[in-house]
C-alpha positions in Angstrom: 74.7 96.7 99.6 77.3 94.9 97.0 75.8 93.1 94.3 78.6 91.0 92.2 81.9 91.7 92.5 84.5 91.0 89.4 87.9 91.6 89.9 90.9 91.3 87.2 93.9 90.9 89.0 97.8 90.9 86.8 101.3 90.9 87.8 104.3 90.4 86.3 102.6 90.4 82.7 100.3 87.7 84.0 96.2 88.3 84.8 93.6 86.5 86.8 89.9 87.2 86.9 88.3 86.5 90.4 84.5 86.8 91.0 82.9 87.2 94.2 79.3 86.5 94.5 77.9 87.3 98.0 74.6 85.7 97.9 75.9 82.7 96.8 78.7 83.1 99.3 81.1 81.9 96.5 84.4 83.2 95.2 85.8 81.9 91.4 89.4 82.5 90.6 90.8 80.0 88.0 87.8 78.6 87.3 87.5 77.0 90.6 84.6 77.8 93.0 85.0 78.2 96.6 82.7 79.1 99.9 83.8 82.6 101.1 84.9 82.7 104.5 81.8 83.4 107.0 83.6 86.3 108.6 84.2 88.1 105.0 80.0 87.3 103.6 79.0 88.4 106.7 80.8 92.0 106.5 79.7 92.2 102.9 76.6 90.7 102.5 74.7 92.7 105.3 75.9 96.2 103.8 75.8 99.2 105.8 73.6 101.8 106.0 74.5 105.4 105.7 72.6 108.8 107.1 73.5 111.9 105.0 72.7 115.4 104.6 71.5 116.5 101.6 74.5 117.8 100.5 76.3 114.5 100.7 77.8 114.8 104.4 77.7 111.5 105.9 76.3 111.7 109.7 76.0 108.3 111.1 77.2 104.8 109.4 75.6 101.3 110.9 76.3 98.0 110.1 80.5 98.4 110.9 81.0 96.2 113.8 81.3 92.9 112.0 84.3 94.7 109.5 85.6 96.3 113.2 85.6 92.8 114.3 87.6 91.2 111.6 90.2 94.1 111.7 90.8 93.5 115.5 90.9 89.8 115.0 93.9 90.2 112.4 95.7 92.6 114.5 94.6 96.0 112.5 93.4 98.1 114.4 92.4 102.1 115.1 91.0 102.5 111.4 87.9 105.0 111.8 85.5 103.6 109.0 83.1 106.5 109.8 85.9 108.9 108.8 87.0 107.1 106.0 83.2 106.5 104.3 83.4 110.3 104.9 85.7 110.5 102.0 83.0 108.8 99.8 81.4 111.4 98.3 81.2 114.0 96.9 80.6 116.1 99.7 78.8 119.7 97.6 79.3 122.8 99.2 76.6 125.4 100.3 76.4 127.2 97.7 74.6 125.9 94.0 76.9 124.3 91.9 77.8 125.1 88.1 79.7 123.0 85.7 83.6 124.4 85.4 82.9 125.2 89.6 85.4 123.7 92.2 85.8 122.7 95.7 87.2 120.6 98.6 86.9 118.8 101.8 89.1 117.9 104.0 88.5 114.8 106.7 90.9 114.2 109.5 91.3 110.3 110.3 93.5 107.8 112.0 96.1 105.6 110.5 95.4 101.8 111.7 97.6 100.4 113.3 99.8 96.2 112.8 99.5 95.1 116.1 101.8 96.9 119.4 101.3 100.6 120.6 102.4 103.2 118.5 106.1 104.7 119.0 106.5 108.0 120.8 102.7 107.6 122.6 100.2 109.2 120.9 99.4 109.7 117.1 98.4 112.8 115.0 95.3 112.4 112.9 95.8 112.3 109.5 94.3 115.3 107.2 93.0 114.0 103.9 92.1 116.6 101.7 89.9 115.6 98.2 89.4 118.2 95.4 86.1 118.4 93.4 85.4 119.6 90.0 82.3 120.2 88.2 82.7 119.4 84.4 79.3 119.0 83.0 76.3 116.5 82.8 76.0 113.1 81.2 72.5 110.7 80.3 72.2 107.8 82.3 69.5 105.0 81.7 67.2 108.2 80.7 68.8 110.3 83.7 70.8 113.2 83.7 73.0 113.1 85.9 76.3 115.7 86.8 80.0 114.8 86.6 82.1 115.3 89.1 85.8 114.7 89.0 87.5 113.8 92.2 91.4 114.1 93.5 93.6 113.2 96.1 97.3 113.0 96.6 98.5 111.8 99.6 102.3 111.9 100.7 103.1 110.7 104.3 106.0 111.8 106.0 109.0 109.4 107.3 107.6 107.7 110.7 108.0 104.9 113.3 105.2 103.1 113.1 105.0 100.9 116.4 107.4 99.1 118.7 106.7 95.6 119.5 108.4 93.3 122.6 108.5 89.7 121.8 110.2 86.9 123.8 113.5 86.8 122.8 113.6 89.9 120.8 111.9 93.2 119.8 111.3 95.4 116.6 110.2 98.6 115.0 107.9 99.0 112.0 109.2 102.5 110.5 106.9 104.2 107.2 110.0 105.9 104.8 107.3 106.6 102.0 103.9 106.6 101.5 102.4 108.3 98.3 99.0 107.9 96.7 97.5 109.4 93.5 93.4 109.1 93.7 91.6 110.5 90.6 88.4 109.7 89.8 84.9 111.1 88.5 81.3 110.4 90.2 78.0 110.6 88.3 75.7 112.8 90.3 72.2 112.2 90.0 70.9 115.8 91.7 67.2 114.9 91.1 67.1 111.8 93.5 70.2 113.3 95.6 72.3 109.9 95.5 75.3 109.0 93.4 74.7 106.5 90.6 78.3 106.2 88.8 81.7 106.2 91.0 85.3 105.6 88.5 88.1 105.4 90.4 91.7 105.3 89.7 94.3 104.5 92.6 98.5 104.9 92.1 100.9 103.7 95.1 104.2 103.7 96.6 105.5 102.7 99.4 108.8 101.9 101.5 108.7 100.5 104.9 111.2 98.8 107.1 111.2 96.0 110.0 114.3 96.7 112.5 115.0 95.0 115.6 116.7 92.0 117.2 116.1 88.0 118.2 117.8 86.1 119.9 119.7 83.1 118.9 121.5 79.8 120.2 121.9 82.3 123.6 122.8 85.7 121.4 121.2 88.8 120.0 121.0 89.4 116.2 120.1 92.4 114.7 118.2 92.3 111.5 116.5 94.5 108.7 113.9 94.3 106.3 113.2 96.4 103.3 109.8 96.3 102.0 109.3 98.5 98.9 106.0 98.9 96.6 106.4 100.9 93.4 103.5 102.0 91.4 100.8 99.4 92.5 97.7 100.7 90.8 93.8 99.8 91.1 91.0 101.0 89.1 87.3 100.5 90.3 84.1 101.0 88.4 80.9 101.1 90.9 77.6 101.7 89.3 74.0 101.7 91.8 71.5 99.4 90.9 68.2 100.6 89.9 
């Protein structure tokens, strides 16, 4: 379950702090307060609950059909949140682990998709592969607990997205770029099996264009549109309440 959330959000050299407080079903930004939408409290609030093997592999996930809901309602659709919640962990490896020791998992999932049918028929999963690193331990609240760091870089070929038919005209959402930098490092606590610290630090880029035609005063018109994200980047701090 999410406790709090506060967010600092800056752009252009300018910052805003939002807070988000779920059981008050309240969000602040600018020092005004308003009532969170009943759809979003209701996907956050409830939580989900997670079934894992002791060495971190996630086997089941409930609680995902009110966020399913609210993705098909806007039109996203085809994102797995079992497979992605997969990605969560750190997933530990047979084997004991000692600090300086590294490993990886890898988790095929499905890229959501804006609304149409994908171009060409069928997709290909995507394979996301994270690297883990031991580096040593670290007190917590009178806990020890192992660090882990935590990487993934992600670089998605050129590809047509979908192909849409609309009255009057049609389009194609196309991907040019797609590149993420993950890096993070999760606090391990191995006595009580869970982790207690996640750090996360998100870098992306992106290119995509909208092609197609609509018709006007009796007449087709072609048109284009760029779309292009440079170096949008996200850090996120989660610590598990006692």
């Amino acid at each position: 379950t999410l406790g709090p959330i506060h967010l600092v959000v800056s752009s252009g050299g300018k910052g805003e702090e939002v807070d988000i407080d779920l059981a008050a079903g309240t969000v602040t930004a600018g020092g005004k307060v308003q009532e969170l939408p009943a759809a979003v409290q209701s996907m956050l609030a409830d939580g989900i609950t997670m079934k894992m093997s002791p060495l971190g592999k996630v086997l089941a996930v409930k609680n995902l059909e009110q966020m399913a809901q609210v993705l098909r309602s806007s039109g996203l659709q085809g994102l797995d949140f079992q497979e992605v919640l997969k990605q969560a962990g750190p997933s530990l490896p047979e084997e004991p682990v000692k600090p300086f020791d590294t490993w990886s998992q890898t988790v095929a999932m499905q890229l959501p998709l804006l609304g149409g049918q994908p171009a060409g028929g069928g997709r290909k999963p995507l394979r996301v592969t994270t690297h883990y690193r031991m580096v040593g331990y670290r007190e917590h609240n009178g806990r020890q607990l192992a660090l882990i760091n935590m990487s993934t870089d992600l670089d998605l070929p050129a590809q047509k997205l979908m192909h849409t038919e609309l009255a009057g005209g049609a389009f194609d959402v196309s991907l040019l770029k797609l590149s993420e930098r993950v890096r993070g490092t999760v606090g391990f606590d191995y006595e009580r099996g869970v982790p207690v610290t996640v750090s996360l630090n998100l870098v992306l880029d992106s290119h995509t264009r909208v092609e197609g035609t609509k018709k006007a005063d009796d007449a087709q018109t072609r048109f284009a549109i760029d779309t292009e994200m440079r170096d949008f980047a996200m850090s996120m701090t989660m610590t598990l309440a006692e």
